[in-house]
C-alpha positions as CSV (number, residue, x, y, z in Angstrom):
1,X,9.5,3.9,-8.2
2,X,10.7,4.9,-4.9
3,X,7.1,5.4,-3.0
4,X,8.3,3.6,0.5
5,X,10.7,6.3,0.4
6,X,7.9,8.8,0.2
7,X,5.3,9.9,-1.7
8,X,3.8,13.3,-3.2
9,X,1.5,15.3,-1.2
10,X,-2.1,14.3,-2.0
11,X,-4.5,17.1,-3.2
12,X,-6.7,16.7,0.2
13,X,-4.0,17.1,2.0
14,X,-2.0,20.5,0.9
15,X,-6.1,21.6,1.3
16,X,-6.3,20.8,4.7
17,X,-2.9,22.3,5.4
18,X,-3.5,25.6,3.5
19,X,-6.6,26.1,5.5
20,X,-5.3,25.4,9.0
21,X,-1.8,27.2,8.0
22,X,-3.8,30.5,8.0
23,X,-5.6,30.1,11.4
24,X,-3.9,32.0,14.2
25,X,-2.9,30.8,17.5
26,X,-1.0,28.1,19.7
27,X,-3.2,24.9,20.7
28,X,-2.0,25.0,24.4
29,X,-2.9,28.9,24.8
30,X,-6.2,29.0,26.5
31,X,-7.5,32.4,24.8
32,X,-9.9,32.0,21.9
33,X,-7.6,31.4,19.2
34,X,-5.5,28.7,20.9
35,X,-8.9,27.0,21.9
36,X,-10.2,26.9,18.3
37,X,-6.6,25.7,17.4
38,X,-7.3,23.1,20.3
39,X,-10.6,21.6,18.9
40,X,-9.4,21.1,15.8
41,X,-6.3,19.2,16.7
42,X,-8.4,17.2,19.0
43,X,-11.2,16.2,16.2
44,X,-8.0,15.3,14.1
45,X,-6.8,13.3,17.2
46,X,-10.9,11.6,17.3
47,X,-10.5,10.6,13.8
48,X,-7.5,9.6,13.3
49,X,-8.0,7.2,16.5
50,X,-11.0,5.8,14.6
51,X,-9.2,5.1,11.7
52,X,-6.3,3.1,12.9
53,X,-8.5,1.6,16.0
54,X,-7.1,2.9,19.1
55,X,-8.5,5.4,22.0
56,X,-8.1,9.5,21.2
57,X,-6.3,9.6,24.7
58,X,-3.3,6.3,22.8
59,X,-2.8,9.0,19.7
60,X,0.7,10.8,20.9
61,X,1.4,13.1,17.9
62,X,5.2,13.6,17.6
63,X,7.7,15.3,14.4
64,X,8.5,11.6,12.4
65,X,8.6,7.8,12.8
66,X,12.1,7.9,13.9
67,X,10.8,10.1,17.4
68,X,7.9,7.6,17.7
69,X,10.2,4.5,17.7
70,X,12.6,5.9,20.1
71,X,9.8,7.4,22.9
72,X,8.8,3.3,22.6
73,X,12.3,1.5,22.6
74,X,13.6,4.2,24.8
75,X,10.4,4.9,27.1
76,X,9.5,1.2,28.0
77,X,13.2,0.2,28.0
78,X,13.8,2.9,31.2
79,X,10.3,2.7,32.7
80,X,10.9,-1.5,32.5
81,X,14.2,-1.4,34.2
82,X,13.6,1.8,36.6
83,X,10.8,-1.3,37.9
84,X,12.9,-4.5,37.5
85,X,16.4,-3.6,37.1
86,X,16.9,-7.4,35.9
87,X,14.4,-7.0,33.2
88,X,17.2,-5.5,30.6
89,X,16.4,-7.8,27.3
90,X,15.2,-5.9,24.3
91,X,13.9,-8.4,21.7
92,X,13.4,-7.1,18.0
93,X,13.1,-8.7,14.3
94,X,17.0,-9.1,12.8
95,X,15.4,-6.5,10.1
96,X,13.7,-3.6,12.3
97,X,14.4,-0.4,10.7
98,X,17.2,1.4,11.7
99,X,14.8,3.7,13.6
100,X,14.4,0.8,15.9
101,X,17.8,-1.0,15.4
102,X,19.4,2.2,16.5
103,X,17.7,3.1,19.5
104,X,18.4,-0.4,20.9
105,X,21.8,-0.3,20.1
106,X,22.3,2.8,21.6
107,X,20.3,1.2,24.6
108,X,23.2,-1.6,24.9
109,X,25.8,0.3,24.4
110,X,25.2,3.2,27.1
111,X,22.6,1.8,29.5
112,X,23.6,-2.0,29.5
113,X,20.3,-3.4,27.8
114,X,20.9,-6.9,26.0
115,X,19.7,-7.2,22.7
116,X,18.2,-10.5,21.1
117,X,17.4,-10.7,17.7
118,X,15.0,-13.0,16.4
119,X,16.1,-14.4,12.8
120,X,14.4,-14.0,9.5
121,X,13.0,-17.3,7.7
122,X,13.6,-17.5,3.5
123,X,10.2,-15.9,3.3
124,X,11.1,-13.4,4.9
125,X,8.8,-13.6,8.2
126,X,10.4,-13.4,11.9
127,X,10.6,-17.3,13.1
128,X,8.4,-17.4,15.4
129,X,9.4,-20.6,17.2
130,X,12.5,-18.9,17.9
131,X,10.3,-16.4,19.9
132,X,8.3,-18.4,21.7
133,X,11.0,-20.9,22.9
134,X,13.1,-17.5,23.8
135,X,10.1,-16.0,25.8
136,X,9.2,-19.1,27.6
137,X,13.2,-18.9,28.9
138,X,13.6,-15.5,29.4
139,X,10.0,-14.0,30.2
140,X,10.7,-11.8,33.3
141,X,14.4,-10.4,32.0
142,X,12.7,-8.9,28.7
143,X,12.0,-5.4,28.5
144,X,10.1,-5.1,25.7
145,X,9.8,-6.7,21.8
146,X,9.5,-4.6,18.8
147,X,8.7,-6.3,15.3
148,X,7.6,-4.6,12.5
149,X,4.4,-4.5,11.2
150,X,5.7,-4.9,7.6
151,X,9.2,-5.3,6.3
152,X,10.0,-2.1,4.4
153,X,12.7,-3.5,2.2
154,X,10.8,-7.1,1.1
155,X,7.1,-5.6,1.9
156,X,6.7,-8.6,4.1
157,X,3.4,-8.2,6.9
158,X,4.6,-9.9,9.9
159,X,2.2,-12.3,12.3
160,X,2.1,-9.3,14.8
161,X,-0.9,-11.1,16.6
162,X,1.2,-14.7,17.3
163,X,3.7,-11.8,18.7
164,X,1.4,-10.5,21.0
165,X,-0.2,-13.7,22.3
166,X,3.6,-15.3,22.5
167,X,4.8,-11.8,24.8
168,X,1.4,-11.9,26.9
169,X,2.3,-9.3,29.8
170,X,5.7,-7.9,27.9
171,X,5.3,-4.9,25.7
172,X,5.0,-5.1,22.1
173,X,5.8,-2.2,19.8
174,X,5.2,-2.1,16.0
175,X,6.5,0.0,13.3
176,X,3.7,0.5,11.1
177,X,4.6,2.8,9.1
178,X,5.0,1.3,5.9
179,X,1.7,-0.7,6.3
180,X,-0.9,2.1,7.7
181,X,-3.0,3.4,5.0
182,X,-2.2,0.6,2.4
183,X,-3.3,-2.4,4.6
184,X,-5.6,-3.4,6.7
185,X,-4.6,-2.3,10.0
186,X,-6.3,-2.3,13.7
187,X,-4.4,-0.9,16.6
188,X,-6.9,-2.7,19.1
189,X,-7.9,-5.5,17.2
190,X,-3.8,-6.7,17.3
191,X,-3.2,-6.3,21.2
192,X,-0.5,-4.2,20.4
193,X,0.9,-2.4,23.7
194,X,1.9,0.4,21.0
195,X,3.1,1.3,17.2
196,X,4.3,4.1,14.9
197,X,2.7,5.8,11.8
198,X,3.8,8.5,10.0
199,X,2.1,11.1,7.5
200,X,4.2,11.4,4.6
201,X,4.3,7.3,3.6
202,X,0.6,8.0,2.9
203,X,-0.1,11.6,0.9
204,X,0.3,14.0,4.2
205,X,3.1,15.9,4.9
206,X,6.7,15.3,5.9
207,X,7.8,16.0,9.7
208,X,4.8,14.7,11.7
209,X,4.1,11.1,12.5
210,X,2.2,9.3,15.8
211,X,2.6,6.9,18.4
212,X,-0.3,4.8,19.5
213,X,0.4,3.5,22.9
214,X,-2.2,2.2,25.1
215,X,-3.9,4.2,27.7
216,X,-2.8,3.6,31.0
217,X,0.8,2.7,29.9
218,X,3.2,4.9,31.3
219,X,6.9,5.5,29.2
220,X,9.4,7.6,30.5
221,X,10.0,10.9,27.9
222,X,13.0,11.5,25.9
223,X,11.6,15.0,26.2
224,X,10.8,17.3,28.6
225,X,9.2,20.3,28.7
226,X,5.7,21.9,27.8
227,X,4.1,18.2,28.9
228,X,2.0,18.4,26.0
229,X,1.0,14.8,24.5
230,X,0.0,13.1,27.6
231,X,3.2,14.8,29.4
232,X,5.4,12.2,26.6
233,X,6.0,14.4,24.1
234,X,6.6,17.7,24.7
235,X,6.6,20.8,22.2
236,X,4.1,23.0,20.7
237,X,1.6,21.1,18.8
238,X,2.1,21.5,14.9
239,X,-1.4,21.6,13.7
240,X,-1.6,22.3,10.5
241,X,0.3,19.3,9.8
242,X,-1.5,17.2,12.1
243,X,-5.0,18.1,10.5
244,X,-3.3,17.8,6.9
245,X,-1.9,14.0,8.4
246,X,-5.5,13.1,9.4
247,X,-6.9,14.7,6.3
248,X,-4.2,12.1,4.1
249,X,-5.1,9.6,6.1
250,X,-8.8,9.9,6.1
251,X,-8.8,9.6,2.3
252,X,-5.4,7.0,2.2
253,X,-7.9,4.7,4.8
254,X,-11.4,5.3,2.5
255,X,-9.8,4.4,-0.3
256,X,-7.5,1.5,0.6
257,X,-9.3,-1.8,-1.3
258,X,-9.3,-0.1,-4.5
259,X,-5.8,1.3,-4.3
260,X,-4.1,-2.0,-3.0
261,X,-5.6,-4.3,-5.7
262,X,-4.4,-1.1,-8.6
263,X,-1.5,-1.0,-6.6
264,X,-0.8,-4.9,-6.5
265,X,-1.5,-5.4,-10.3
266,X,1.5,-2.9,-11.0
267,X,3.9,-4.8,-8.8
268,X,1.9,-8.2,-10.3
269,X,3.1,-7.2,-13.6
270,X,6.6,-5.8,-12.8
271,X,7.7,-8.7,-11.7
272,X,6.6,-10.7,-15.2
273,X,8.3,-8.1,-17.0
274,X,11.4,-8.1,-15.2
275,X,11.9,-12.1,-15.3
276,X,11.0,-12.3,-18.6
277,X,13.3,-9.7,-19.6
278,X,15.9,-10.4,-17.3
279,X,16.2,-14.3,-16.7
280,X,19.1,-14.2,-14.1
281,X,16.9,-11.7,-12.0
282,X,15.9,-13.5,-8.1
283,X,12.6,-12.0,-7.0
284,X,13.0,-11.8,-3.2
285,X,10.4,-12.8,-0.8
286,X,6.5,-12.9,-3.0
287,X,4.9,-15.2,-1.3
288,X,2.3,-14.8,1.7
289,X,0.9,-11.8,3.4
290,X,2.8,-9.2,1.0
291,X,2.6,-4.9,1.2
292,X,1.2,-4.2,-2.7
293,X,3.3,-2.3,-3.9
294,X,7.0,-3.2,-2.6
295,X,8.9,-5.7,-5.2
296,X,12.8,-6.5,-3.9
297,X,14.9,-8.1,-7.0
298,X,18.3,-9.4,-6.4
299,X,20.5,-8.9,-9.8
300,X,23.8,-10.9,-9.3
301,X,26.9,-9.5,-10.2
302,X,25.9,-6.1,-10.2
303,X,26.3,-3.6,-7.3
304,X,23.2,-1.6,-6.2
305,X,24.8,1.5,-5.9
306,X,25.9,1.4,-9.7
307,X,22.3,0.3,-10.8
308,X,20.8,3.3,-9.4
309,X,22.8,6.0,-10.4
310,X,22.1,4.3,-14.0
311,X,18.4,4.2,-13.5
312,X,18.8,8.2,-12.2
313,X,20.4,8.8,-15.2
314,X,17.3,7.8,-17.2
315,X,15.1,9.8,-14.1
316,X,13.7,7.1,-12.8
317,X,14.3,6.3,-8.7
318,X,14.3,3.2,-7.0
319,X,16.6,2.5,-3.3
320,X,18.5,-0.1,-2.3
321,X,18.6,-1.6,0.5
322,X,22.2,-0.4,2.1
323,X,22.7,1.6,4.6
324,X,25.5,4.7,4.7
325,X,27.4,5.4,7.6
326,X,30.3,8.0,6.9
327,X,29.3,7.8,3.5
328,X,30.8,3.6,3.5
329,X,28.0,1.9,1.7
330,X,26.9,-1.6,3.2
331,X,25.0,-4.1,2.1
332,X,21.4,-4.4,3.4
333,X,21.0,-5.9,6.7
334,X,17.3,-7.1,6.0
335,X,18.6,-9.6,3.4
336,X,21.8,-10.4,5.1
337,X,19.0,-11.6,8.1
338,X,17.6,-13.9,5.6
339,X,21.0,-15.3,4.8
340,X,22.1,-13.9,1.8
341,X,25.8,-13.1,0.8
342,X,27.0,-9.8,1.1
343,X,27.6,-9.9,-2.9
344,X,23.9,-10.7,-3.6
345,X,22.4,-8.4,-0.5
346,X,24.4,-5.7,-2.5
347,X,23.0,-6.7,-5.8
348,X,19.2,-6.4,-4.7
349,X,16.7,-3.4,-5.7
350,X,13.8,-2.7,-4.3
351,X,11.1,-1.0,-6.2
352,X,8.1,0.4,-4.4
353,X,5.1,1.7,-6.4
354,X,2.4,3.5,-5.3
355,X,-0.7,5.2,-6.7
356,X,1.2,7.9,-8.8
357,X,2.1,5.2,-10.9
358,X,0.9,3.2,-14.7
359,X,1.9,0.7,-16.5
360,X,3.2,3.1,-18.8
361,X,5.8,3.7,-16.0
362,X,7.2,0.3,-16.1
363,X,7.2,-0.2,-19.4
364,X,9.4,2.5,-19.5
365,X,11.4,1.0,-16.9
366,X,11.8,-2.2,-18.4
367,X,13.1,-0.2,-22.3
368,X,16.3,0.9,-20.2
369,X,16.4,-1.9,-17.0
370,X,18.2,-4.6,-19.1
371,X,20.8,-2.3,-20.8
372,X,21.9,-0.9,-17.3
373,X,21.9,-4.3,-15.5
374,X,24.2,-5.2,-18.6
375,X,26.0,-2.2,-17.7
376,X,26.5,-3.0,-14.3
377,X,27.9,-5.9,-14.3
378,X,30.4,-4.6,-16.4
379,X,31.3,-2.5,-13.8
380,X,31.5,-5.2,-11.5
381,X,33.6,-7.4,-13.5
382,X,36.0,-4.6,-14.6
């Protein structure tokens, strides 16, 4: 029950892979076998464009989301200033990913950018009249503003096109990745100046992901070499796992209404299991424009960390929300945004279920859940 996380392979996908692993030869070598490399990586490139509603020429393939995010913070941030050093303002959603967070901070900390974060209402949506009355202030000293498509920790879809029409002329990025393939999503139809998806949230393979940036917008590499990918992304093209990414895709995007209602009735029906079984249980942002299968459940006086090595005990995986740096556990920024205590942001689970699995699966959960929340706060209270 850890599907944000990742999920399995799909079956179309290790077929496509298999099948473009054995073909010989580099895409960029111009020789027979690099060409017929070539055309298939582009035809990947053609459809995959189609699919999330962009340009073949705005598809940048790069290794994971984490790349992706930082060409965008880190490519609009220096092109930006390199054109107007005053415009040094990086605006993002309190709970960005830490592939976004990250870049930013490293941003501000060695090339004097200024971050701004915009805060997180009780429904877990940016506040967008903090935006606007920020923009209206500060339009020509922002470089940028990044806000994800959908929260990964609440499942959350953010009002990316009130974004867009507050920024106007600034660049907007969007993580996408937890939201490409399990909601409706349109590259063009948003306004989006660019966004990140990655293969292995969806049924392809790990270590290759995209950014969609519009055509015509230049970013400044954080690589440098071959010049491949529109001269942003250098490296020899991986194309067996692009064509297995597109292949995932292609059936994640074909089969998306079907999946998301299955999907949604899972998570529907955790969550009357768990408060029902569990009456002191908080279920943490439901309401509105919601990812299907992400549920977040704050159980107080219990520590997440102790929760999950109980669930593992029993094999079944869920995340929480905290963070690890040199291995000190914290508790999760996303619902610290929102305003919760560091106790209850370190209580909260979040289970994310995707199309591998039942009903059977949580009523499985739910024969062990109570005993190890029990359990927990045991712990705690020892």
């Amino acid at each position: 029950m850890d599907n944000a996380a990742t999920v399995p392979i799909s079956d179309v996908a290790i077929e496509a892979l298999n099948n473009a692993m054995r073909k010989i030869g580099n895409a960029s070598s111009v020789h027979n076998f690099g060409r017929a490399v070539r055309k298939d990586v582009e035809d990947a490139r053609e459809e995959l464009a189609r699919l999330v509603g962009c340009g073949p020429t705005e598809v940048i393939f790069t290794g994971s989301g984490t790349e992706a995010n930082n060409l965008a913070i880190k490519g609009f941030y220096w092109t930006r200033v390199s054109q107007e050093p005053r415009r040094n303002i990086i605006v993002a959603s309190a709970f960005e990913h830490h592939a976004v967070l990250d870049p930013i901070e490293w941003l501000v900390e060695h090339e004097g950018a200024e971050q701004v974060l915009i805060p997180i209402t009780e429904a877990g949506v940016i506040d967008l009249d903090f935006l606007r009355s920020f923009v209206a202030e500060n339009r020509d000293r922002i470089a940028l503003i990044a806000v994800m498509h959908s929260n990964n920790e609440l499942g959350t879809i953010q009002p990316i096109s009130d974004v867009v029409a507050i920024a106007d002329d600034i660049p907007v990025h969007s993580d996408a990745v937890q939201s490409f393939g399990k909601v409706a999503f349109d590259f063009a139809g948003l306004g989006l100046t660019s966004t990140t998806i990655s293969a292995h949230k969806i049924g392809g393979p790990l270590g290759v992901a995209a950014l969609i940036l519009q055509r015509g917008i230049d970013v400044t590499p954080v690589l440098h070499g071959g010049g491949q990918e529109r001269d942003i992304r250098s490296g020899t093209i991986n194309a067996p796992a692009i064509i297995s990414f597109v292949a995932a895709a292609r059936d994640a995007i074909a089969n998306l209404e079907s999946r998301a209602a299955s999907i949604n009735e899972l998570r529907e029906y955790l969550a009357h299991r768990i408060t029902r079984d569990i009456p002191s249980a908080r279920l943490n942002a439901i309401t509105g424009n919601h990812l299907p299968g992400i549920l977040n459940v704050t159980f107080p006086g219990t520590e997440s960390d102790a929760v999950l090595l109980l669930l593992d005990s029993h094999d079944i995986a869920a995340s929480a929300g905290s963070a690890c740096s040199a291995g000190v556990p914290r508790p999760s920024h996303v619902l610290m945004a929102m305003g919760y205590s560091e106790s209850d942001a370190d209580a909260s689970i979040r289970f994310s279920l995707g199309t591998i699995n039942t009903r059977a699966d949580i009523d499985i959960l739910m024969t062990v859940l109570p005993d190890v929340i029990t359990k927990a706060s045991k712990k705690v209270s020892a």
